[in-house]
DOKOL-337483 format. One record per atom (N, C-alpha, C): x, y, z negated. Coordinates in steps of 0.001 Angstrom, whole numbers, padded with zeros to 6 digits, always signed. Example, Ala and Ser with C-alpha at 12.3 -4.5 7.8 and 13.67 -1.06 7.14 Angstrom:
! DOKOL-337483
+013190-005690-007800
+012300-004500-007800
+013200-003300-007800
+012850-002250-007080
+013670-001060-007140
+012900+000030-007870
This chain:
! DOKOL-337483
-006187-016074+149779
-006905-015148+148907
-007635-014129+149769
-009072-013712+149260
-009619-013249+150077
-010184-011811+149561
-010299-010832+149739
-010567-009237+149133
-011292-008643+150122
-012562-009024+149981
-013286-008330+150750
-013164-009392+152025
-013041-008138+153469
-012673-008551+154620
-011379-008797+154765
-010417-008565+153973
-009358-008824+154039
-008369-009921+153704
-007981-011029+154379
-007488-012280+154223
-005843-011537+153686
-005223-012133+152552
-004156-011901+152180
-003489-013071+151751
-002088-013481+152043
-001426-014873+151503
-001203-014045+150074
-001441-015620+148980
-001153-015620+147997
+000028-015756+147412
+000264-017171+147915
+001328-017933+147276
+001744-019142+148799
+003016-019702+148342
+003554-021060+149247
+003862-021602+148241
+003637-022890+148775
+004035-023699+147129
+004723-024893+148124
+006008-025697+147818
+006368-027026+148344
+007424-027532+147258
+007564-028859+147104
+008117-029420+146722
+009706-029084+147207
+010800-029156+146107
+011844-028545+146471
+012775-029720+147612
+012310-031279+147503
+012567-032148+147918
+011315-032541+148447
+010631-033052+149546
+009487-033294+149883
+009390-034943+149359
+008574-035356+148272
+008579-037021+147533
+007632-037361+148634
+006574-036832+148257
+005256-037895+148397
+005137-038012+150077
+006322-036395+151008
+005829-036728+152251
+007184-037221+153371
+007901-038214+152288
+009063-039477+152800
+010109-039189+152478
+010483-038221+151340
+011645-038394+151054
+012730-037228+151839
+011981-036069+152657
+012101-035520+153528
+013598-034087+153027
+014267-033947+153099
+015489-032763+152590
+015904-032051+153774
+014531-030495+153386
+014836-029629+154318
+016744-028962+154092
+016527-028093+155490
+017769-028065+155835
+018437-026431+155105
+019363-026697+154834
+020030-025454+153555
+019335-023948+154457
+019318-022856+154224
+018506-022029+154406
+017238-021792+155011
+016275-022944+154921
+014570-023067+155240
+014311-022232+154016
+013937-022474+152785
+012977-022054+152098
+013426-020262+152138
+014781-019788+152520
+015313-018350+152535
+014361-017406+153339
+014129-018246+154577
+013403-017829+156044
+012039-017573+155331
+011737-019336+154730
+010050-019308+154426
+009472-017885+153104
+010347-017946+152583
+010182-016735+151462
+010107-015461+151764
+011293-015258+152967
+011021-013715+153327
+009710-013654+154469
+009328-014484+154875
+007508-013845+155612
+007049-014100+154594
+006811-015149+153611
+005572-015123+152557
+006103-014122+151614
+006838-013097+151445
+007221-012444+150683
+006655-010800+151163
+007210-010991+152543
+006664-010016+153250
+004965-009545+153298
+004155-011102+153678
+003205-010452+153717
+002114-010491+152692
+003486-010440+151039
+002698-010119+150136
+002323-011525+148890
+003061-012743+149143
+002982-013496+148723
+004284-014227+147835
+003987-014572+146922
+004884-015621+146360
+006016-017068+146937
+006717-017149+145842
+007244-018258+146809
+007387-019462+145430
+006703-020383+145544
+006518-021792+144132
+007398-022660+144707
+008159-023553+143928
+008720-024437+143874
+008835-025239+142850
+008135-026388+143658
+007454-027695+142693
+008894-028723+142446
+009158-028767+141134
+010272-029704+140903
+010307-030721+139951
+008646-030767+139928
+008211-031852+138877
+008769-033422+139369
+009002-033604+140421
+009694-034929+140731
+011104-034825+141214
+011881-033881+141586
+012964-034315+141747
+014169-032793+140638
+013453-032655+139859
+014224-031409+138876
+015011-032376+137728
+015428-031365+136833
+016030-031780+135677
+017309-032525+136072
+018008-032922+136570
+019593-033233+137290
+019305-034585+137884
+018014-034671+138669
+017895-035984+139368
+018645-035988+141036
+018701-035065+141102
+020008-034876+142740
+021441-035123+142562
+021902-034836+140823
+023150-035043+140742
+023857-033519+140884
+023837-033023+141919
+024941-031830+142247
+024383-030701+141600
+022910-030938+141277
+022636-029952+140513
+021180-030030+139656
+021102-029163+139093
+020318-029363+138253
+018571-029180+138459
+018437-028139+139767
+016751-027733+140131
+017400-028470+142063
+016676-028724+142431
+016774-029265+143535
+016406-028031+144544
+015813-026903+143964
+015984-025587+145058
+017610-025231+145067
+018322-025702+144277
+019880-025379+144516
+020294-025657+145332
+019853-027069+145874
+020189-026956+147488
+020330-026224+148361
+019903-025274+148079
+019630-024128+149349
+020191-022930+149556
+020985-023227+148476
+022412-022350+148675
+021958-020642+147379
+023429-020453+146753
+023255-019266+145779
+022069-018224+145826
+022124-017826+147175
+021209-016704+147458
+019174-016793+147321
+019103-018083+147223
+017766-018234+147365
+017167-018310+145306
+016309-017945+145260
+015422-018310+143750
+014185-017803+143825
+013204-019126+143621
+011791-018790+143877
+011371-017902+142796
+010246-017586+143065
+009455-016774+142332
+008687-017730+141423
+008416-018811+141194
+007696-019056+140365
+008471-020628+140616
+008786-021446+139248
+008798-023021+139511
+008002-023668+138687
+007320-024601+139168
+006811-025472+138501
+007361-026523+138147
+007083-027862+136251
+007819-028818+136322
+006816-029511+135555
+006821-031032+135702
+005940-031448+134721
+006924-032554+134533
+006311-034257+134404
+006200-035243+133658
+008013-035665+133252
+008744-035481+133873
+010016-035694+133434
+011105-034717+132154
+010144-033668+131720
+010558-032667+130429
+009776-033408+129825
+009403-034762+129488
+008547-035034+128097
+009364-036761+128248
+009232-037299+129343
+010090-038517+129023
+009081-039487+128857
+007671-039204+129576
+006524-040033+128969
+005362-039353+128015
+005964-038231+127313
+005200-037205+126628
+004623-036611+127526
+002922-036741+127724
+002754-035450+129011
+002800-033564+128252
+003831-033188+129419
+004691-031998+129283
+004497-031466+130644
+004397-030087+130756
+004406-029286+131948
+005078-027765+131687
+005212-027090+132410
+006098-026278+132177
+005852-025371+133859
+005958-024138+133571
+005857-022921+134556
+006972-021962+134120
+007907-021143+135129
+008690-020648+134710
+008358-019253+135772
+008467-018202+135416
+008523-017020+136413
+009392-015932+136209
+009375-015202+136810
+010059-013484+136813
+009029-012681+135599
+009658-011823+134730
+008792-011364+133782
+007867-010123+134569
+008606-009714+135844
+007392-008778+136863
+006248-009981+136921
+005874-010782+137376
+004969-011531+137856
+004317-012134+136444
+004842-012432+135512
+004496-012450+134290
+003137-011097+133394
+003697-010041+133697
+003486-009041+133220
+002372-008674+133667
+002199-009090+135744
+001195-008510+136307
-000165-009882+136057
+000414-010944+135632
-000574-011427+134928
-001651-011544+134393
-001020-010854+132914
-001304-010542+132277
-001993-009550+131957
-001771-008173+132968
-002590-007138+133037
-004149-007023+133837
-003798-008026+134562
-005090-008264+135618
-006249-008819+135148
-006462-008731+133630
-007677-008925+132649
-008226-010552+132942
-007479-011398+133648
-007627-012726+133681
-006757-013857+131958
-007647-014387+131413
-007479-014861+130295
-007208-016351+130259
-005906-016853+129941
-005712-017998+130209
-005356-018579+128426
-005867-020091+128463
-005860-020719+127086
-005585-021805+127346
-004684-022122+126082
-004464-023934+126339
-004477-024467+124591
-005126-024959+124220
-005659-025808+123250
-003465-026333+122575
-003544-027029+123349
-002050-027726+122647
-000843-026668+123439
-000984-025855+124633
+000610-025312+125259
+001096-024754+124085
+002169-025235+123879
+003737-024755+122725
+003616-025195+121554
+002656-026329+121279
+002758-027019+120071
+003930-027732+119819
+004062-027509+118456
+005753-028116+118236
+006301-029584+118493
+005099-030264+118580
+005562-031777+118743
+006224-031889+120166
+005489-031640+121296
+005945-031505+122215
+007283-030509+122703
+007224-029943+122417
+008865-028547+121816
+009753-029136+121944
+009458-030471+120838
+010619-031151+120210
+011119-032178+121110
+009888-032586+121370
+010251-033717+122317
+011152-033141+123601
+010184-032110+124417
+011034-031028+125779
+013032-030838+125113
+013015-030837+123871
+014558-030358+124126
+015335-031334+123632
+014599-032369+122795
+015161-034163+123189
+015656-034634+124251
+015133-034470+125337
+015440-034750+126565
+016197-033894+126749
+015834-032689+126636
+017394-031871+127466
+018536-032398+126759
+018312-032652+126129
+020106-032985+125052
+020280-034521+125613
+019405-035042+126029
+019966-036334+125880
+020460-036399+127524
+020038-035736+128370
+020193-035525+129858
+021575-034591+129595
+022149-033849+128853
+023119-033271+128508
+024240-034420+127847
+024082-034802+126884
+025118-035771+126140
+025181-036850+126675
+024111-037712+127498
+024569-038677+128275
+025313-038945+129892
+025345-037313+129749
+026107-037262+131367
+025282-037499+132322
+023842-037482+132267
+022980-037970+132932
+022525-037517+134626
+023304-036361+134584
+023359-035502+135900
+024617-036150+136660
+025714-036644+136018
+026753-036943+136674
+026496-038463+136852
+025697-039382+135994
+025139-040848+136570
+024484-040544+138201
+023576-039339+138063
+022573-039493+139296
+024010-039411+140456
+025016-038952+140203
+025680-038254+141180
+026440-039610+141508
+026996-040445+140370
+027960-041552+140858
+027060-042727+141251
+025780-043011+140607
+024968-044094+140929
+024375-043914+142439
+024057-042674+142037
+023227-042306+143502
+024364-042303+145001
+025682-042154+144499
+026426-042172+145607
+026931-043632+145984
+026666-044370+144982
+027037-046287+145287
+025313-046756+145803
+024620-046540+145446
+022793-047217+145952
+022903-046497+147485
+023891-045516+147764
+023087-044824+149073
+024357-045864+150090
+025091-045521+149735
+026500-046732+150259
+025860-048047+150774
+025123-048647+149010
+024932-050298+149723
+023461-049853+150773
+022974-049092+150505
+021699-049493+151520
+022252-048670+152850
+023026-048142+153292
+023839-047702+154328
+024416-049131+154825
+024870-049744+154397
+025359-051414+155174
+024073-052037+155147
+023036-052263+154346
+021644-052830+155179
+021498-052098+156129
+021362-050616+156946
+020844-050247+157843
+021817-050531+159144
+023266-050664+158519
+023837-051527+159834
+023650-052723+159705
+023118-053453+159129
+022845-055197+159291
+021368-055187+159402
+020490-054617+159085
+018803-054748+159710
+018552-053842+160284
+017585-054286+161404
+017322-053056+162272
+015904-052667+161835
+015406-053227+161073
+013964-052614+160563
+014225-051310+159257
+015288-051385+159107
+015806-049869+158771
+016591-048806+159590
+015856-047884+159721
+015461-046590+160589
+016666-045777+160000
+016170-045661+158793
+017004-044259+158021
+017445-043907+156199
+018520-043718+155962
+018931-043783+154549
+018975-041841+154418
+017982-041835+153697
+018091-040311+153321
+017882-039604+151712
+018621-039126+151473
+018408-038937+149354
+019844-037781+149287
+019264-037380+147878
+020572-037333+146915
+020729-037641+145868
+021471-038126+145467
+021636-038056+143700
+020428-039871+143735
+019665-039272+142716
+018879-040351+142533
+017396-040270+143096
+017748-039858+144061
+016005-039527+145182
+016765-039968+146476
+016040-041220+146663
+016538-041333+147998
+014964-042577+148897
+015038-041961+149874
+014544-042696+151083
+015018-044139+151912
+014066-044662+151987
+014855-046008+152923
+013440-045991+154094
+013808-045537+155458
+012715-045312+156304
+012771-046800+156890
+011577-047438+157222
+011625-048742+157762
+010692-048693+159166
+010966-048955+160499
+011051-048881+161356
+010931-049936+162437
+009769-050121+163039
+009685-051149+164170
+011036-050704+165543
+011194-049651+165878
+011904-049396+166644
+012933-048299+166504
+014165-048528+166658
+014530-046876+166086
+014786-045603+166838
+014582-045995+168107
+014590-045263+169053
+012806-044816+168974
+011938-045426+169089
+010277-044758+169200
+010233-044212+167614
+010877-044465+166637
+011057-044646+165530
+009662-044497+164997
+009013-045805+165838
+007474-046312+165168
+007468-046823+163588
+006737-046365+162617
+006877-046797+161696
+006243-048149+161014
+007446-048572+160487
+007161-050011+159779
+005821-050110+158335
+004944-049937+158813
+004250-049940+157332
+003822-050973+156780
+003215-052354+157513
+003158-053315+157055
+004667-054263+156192
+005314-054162+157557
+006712-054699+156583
+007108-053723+155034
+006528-052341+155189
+007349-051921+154057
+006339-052167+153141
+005110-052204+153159
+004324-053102+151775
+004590-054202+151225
+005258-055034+152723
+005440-056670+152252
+006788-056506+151446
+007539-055976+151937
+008952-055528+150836
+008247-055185+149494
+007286-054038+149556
+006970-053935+147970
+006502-054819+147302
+005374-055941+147834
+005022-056641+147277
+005793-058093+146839
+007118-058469+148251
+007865-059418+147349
+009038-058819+146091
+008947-057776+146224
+009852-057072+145181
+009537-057441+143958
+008382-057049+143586
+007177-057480+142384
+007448-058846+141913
+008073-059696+142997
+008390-061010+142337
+009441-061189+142031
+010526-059995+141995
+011579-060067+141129
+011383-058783+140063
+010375-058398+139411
+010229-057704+138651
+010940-056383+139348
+010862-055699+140557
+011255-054666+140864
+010701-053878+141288
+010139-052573+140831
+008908-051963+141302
+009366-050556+142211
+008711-050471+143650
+008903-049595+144363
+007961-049228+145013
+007705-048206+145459
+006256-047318+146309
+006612-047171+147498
+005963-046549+148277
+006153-046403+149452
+005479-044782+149853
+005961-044160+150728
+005915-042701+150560
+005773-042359+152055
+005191-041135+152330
+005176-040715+154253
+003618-040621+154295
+003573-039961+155499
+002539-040076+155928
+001921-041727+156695
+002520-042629+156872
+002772-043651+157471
+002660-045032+156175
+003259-044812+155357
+003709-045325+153958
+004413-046333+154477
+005676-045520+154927
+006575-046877+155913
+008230-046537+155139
+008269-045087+154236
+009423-045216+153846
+009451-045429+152276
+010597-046088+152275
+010120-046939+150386
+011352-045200+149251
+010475-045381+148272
+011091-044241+147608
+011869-044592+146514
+013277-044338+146386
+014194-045120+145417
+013647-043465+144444
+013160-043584+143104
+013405-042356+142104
+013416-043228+140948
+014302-043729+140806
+014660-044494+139344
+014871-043772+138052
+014655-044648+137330
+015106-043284+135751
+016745-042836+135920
+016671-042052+135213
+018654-041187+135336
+019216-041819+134751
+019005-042972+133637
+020085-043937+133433
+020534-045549+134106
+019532-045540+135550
+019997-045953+136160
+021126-046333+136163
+021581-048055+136589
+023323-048306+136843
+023379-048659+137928
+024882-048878+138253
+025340-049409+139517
+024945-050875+139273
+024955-051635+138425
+024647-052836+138458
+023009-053526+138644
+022065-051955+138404
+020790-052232+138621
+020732-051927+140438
+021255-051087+140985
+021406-050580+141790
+021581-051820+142818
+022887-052748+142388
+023387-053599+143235
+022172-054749+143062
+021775-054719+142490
+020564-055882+141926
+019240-055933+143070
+018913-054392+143010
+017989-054080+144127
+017889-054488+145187
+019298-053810+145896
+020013-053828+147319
+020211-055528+147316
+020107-056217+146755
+020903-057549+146798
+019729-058402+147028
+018529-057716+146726
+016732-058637+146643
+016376-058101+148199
+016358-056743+148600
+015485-056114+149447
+016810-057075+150688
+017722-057383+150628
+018458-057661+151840
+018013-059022+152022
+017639-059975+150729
+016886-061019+150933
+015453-061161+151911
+014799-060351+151172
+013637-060292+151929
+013596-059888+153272
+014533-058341+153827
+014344-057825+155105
+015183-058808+155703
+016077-059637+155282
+016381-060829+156442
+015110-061479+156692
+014424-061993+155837
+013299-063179+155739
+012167-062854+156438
+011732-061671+156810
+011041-060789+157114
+011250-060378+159119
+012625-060343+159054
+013152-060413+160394
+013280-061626+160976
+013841-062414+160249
+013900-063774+160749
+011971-064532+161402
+011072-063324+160511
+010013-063822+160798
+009633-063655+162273
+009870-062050+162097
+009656-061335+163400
+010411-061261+164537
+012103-062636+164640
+012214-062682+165907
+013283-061175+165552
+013716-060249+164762
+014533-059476+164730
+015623-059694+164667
+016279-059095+165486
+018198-059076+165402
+018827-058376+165701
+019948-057900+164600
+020963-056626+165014
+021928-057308+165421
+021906-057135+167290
+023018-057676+167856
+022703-056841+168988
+023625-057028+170059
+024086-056079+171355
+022523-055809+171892
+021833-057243+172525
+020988-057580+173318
+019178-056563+172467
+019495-056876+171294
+018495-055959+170305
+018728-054368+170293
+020250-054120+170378
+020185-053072+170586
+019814-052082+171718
+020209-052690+172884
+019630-052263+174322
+018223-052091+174463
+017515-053368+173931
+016333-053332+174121
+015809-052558+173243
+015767-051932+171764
+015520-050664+171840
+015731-049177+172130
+017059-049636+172603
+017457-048258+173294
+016310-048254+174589
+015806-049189+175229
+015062-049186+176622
+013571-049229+175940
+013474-048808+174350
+012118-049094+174016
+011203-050356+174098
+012247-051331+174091
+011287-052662+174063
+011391-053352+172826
+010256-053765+172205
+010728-054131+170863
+010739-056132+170629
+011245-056523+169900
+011150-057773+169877
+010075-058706+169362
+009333-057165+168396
+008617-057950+167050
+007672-058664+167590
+007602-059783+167148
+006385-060619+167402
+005050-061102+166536
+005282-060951+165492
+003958-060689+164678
+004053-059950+163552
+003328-059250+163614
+003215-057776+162148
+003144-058790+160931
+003854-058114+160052
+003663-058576+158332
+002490-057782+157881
+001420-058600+157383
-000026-058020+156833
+000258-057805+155337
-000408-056741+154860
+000543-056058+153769
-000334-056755+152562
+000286-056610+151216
-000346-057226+149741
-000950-056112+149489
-001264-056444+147910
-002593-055303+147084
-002036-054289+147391
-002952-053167+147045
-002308-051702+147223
-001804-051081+146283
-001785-052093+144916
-001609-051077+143584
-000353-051266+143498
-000159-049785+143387
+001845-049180+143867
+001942-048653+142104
+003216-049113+141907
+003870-048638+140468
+004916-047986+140595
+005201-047447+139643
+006577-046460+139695
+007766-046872+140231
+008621-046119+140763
+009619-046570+141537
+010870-047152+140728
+011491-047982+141325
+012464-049397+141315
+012842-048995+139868
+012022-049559+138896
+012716-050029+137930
+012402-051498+137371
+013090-052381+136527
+012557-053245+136267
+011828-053590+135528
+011002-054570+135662
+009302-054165+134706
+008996-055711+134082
+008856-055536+132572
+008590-056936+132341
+007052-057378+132425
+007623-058153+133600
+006244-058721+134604
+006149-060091+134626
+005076-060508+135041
+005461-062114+135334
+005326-062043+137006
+005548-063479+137446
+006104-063574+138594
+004783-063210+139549
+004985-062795+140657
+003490-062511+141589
+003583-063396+142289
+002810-064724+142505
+002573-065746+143406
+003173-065781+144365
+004953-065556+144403
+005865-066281+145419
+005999-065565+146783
+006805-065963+147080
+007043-065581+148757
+005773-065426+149007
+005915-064419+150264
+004614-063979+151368
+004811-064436+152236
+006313-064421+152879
+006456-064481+154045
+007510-065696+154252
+006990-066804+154977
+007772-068119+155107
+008724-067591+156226
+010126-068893+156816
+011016-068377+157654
+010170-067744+158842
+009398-068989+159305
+008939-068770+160430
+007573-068144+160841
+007092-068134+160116
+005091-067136+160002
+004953-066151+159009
+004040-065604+159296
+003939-064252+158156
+002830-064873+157246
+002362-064961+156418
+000771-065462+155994
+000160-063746+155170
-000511-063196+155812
-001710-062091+155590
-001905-062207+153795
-001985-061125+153274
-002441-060753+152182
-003788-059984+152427
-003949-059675+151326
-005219-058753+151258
-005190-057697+151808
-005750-056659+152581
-004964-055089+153596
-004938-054128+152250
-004095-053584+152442
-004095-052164+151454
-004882-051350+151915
-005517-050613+150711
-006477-049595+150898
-005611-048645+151759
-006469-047516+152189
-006124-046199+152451
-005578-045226+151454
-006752-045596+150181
-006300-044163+149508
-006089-044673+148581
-005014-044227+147614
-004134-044305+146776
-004770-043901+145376
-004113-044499+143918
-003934-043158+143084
-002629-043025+142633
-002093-041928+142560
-000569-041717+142110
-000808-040860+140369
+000148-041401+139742
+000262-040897+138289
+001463-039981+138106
């Protein structure tokens, strides 16, 4: 914000869980630190919880809870998960920051904000995220999905890293785990043979090498095991392509930075759908990747659109 000659911070705004940039869970007193300079020199502190709010961590209910009692932003933002498919958004603040708003002769209008249909719908969901225990699913599901893909990362070495809570979790995929070069072709080809078991997953990072588990909150352990039970298919099939193996001799050699892979998996279409749920689809034209060769798909674009 700019006043004159005078440059002033406004606002910080981050996601309370970083989604879109890999799944990333800063460490318990960051945002405390980040608040008191942007606080200091006059600025706000936002916290975006439109993707991982409403009891999708399990232990709690806003995913800034992470960060221990003492911290509460100044402003949160929430959108598409208070409607359930209804588009719904939602801003919450301090009634100081409210107030000064409002006085600052700036006039804000919204055609439908607080119409009753939507009302109704916003506290549908809360009740049903309430009466179905739906905070304590993320907590028991999310603690069995992070388990089984914890034994893929000791049985494939093209998994780097298992990182989440509740029902947000990361699977980083990895040419090496020591350069911890990222896997991005293999992790498209995972998305795209997924698709042929009706299982839909994205891919997230700056890299788009780590795949993003955010399933709906009624998620089960039995969908869960379903997943883990396809992706271990493929990242064998996938390794087996590339000459990969988690054994002593694989391990040295990336500890010494030498990698084994011998030909990159060329990635399918780019059109990414919502994460791992199952989708009644028909089948996507079969394996990509035979034991022994990779066969090239079409390259994925660069740029994305996300909904």
């Amino acid at each position: 914000m700019q006043w004159g000659c005078i440059l002033q911070i406004a606002a910080f705004i981050a996601e309370s869980l970083q989604s879109c940039g890999g799944q990333v869970i800063p460490p318990a007193g960051y945002f405390q630190k980040v608040a008191e300079y942007v606080r200091r020199a006059g600025g706000v502190f936002i916290a975006d919880e439109v993707q991982v709010g409403f009891g999708r961590i399990g232990k709690h209910f806003w995913a800034f809870q992470l960060q221990g009692k003492d911290f509460t932003p100044d402003i949160v933002t929430m959108g598409k998960p208070i409607g359930n498919g209804h588009p719904m958004s939602c801003v919450v603040t301090t009634r100081e920051i409210a107030e000064a708003f409002m006085s600052c002769g700036m006039e804000y209008f919204n055609t439908f904000g607080g119409n009753p249909v939507s009302c109704a719908i916003g506290l549908a969901v809360l009740d049903v995220i309430e009466k179905e225990d739906l905070q304590g699913n993320a907590v028991r599901v999310g603690n069995y999905l992070t388990e089984l893909l914890n034994r893929q990362k000791e049985k494939h070495p093209l998994v780097g890293d298992i990182r989440g809570v509740g029902l947000f979790i990361g699977v980083d995929l990895v040419k090496d785990r020591v350069k911890r070069t990222p896997a991005t072709a293999e992790a498209q080809e995972m998305i795209y043979q997924l698709k042929g078991h009706n299982i839909l997953l994205s891919a997230d990072g700056p890299h788009r090498n780590v795949l993003k588990f955010k399933p709906p909150m009624c998620f089960t352990e039995e969908d869960a095991k379903f997943v883990v039970e396809k992706m271990d298919e493929i990242l064998t099939a996938i390794e087996k392509a590339l000459g990969l193996q988690m054994d002593n001799s694989t391990n040295s050699a990336s500890e010494n930075g030498i990698s084994k892979r011998k030909k990159p998996c060329q990635t399918s279409e780019g059109n990414e759908e919502q994460e791992c749920v199952h989708a009644n689809e028909s089948h996507l034209n079969g394996s990509a990747c035979a034991e022994k060769t990779v066969q090239p798909h079409n390259p994925v674009p660069n740029k994305r659109i996300r909904t």
